[in-house]
C-alpha positions as CSV (number, residue, x, y, z in Angstrom):
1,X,-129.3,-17.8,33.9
2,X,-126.8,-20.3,35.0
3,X,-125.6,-18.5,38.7
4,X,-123.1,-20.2,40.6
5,X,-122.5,-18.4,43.6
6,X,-124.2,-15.0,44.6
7,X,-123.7,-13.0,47.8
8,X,-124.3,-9.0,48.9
9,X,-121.2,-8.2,46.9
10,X,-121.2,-10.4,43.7
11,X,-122.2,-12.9,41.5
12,X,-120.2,-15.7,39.8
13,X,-121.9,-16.8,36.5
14,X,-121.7,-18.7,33.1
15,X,-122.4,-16.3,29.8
16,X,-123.8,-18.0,27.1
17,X,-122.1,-17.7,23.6
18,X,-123.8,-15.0,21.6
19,X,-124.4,-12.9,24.3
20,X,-122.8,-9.4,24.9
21,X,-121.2,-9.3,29.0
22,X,-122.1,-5.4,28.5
23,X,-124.1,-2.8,27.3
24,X,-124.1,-3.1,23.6
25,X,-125.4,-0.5,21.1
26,X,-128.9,-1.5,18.9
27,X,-129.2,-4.6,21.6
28,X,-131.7,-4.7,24.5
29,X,-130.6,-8.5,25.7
30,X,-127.4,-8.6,27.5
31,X,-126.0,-10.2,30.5
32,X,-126.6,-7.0,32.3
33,X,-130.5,-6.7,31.7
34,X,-130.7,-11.0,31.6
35,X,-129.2,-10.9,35.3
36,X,-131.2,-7.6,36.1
37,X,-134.5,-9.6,34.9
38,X,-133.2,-12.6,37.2
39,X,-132.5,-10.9,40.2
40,X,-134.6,-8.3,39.9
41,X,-131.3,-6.0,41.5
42,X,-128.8,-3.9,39.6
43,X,-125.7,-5.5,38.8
44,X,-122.6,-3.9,37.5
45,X,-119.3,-4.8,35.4
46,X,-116.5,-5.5,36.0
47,X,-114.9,-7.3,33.2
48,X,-115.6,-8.2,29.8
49,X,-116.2,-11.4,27.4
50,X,-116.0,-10.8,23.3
51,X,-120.1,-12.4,22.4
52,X,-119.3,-15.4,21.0
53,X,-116.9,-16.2,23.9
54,X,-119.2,-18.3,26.7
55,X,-118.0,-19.5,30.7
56,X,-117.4,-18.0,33.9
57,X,-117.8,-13.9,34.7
58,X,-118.0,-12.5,37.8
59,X,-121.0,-8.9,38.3
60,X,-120.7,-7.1,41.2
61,X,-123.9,-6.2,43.3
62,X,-123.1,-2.9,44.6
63,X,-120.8,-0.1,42.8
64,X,-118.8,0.0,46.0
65,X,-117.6,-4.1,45.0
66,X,-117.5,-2.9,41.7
67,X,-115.0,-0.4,42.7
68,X,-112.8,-3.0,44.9
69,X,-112.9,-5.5,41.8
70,X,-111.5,-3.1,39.6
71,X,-109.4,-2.3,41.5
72,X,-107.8,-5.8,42.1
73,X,-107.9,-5.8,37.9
74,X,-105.3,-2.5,38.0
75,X,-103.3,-3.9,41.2
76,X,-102.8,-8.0,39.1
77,X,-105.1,-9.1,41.1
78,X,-107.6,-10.7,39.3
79,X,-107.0,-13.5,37.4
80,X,-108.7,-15.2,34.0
81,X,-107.3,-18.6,32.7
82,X,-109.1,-19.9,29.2
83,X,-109.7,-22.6,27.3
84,X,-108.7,-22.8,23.8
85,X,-109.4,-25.0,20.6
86,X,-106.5,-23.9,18.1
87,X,-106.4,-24.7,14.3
88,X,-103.0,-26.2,14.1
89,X,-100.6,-27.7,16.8
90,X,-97.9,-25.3,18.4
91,X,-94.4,-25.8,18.0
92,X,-93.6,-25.9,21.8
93,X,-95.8,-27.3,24.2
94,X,-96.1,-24.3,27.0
95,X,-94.9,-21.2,26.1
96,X,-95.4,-17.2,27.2
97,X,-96.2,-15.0,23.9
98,X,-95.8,-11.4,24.2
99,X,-96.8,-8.7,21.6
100,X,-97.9,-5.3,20.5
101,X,-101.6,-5.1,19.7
102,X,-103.8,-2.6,18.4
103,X,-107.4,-2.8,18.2
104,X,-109.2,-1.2,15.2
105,X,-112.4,0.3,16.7
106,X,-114.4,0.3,12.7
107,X,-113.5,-3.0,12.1
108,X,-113.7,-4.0,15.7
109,X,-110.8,-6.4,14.8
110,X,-107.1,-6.8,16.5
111,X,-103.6,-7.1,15.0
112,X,-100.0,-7.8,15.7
113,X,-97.8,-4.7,15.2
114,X,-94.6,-3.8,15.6
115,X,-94.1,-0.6,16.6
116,X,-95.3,1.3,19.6
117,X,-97.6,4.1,18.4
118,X,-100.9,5.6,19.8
119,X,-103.4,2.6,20.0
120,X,-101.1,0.4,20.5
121,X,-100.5,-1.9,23.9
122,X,-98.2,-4.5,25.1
123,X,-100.2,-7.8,25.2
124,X,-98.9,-10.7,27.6
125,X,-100.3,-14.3,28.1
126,X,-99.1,-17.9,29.1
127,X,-100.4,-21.2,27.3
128,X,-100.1,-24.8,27.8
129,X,-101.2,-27.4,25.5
130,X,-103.0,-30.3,27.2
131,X,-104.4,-32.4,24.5
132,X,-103.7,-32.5,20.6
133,X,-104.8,-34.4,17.3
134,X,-102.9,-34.0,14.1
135,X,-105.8,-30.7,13.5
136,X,-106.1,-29.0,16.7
137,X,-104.6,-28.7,19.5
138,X,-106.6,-28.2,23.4
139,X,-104.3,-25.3,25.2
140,X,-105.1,-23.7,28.8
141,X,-104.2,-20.1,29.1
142,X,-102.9,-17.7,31.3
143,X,-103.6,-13.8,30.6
144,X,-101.5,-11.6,31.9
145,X,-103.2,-8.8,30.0
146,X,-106.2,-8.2,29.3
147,X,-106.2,-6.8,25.6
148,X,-109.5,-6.6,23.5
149,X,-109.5,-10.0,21.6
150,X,-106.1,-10.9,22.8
151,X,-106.3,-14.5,23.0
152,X,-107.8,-14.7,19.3
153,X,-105.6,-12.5,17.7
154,X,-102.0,-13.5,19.3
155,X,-102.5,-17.1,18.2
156,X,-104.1,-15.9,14.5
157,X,-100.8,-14.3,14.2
158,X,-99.0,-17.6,14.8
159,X,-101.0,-19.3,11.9
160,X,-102.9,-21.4,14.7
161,X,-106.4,-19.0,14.7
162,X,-109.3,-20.5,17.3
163,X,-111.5,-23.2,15.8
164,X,-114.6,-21.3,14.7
165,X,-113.0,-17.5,14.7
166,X,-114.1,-16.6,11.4
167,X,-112.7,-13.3,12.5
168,X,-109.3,-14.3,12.7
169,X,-109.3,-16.9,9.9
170,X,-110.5,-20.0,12.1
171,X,-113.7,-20.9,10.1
172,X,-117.0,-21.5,11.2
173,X,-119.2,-22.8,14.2
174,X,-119.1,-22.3,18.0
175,X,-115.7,-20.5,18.6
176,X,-113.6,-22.7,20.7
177,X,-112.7,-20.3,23.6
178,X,-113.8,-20.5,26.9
179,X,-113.2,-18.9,30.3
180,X,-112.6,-21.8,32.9
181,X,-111.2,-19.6,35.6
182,X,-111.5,-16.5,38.0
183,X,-109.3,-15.7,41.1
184,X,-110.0,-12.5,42.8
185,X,-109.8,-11.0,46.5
186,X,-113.3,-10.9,47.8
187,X,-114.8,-7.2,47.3
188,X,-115.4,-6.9,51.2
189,X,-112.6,-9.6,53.3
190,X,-110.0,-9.8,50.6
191,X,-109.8,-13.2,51.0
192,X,-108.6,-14.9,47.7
193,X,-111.6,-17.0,45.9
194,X,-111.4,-19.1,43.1
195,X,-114.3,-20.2,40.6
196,X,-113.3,-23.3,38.2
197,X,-115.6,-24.7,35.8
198,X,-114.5,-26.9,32.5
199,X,-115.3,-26.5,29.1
200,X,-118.2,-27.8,27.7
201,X,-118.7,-31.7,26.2
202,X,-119.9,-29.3,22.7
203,X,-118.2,-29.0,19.4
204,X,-115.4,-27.9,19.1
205,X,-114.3,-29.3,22.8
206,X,-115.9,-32.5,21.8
207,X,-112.6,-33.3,19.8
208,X,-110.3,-33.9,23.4
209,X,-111.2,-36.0,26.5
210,X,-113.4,-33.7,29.0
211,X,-111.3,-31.7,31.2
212,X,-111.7,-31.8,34.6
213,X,-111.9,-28.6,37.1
């Protein structure tokens, strides 16, 4: 396991693509029992990654920082930026897209909606594009929610679907989505820390210049 930091409270590490971040049913290998096996310790959740999405997560040590991160979650305190290889350039640049979501549990698959209904939640990020080629475009992302496959579906919905999100119409391969930031109050001081790490040099980041931290 790649760990990059690791104290009483937590531990900062990179998921590997194809990996569940939680228990999953009819599958014994997950981050969970991978970092249990490491560290011979419990660890516990306190945020998720969709399996074929790799990069930084943060497990808590103890259920007490388990508590006190989830906590920072509800009070928009905890933040997740993402990198993102789209299928398609967007019109504008930087932009904030807001929508309703609801996430079919059978199907395990997310759309766009209209109307408010049971299901159905308000979905918020922030993008940026930093590098583009006539195919694809690079973008950085802010969530302001955190919506099961939020980032995948709200760009589907624009026509630009993730590079390798069969799911969502973006073919096949290595989806191009990657989490390349945490900020979050330390479970025990509250002191604001900040874990940055850059995509991988891998298909499909391979088609920009690396990006630095």
């Amino acid at each position: 396991m790649d760990i990059l930091y690791k104290d009483k409270n937590y531990i900062v590490c990179i998921k590997p693509s194809g990996v569940p971040s939680q228990q999953a049913p009819n599958c014994k290998t997950t981050m969970l029992t991978l970092l249990e096996q490491e560290l011979n310790q419990s660890v516990y959740p306190v945020h998720r990654l969709d399996k074929p999405v790799a990069g930084l997560m943060v497990y808590a040590c103890t259920k007490q920082a388990a508590d006190a991160l989830s906590q920072a979650m509800q009070q928009g305190r905890f933040h997740k930026e993402y990198y993102a290889v789209l299928k398609g350039v967007p019109k504008e640049s930087a932009a904030r897209l807001e929508d309703l979501l609801y996430h079919d549990q059978k199907r395990n698959k997310t759309y766009v909606v209209k109307k408010k209904r049971k299901g159905v939640r308000t979905a918020i990020l922030e993008y940026q594009t930093i590098a583009q080629n006539e195919e694809s475009a690079l973008v950085r992302v802010r969530l302001l929610t955190g919506r099961t496959h939020q980032i995948r579906a709200q760009f589907a919905s624009r026509g630009l679907p993730l590079v390798g999100d069969g799911t969502y119409g973006g073919g096949s391969g290595q989806i191009g989505l990657w989490s390349g930031k945490l900020t979050f109050p330390d479970p025990e001081t509250g002191t604001e820390k900040e874990f940055t790490l850059a995509p991988p040099c891998s298909a499909p980041f391979d088609r920009f210049a690396p990006v630095k931290d």
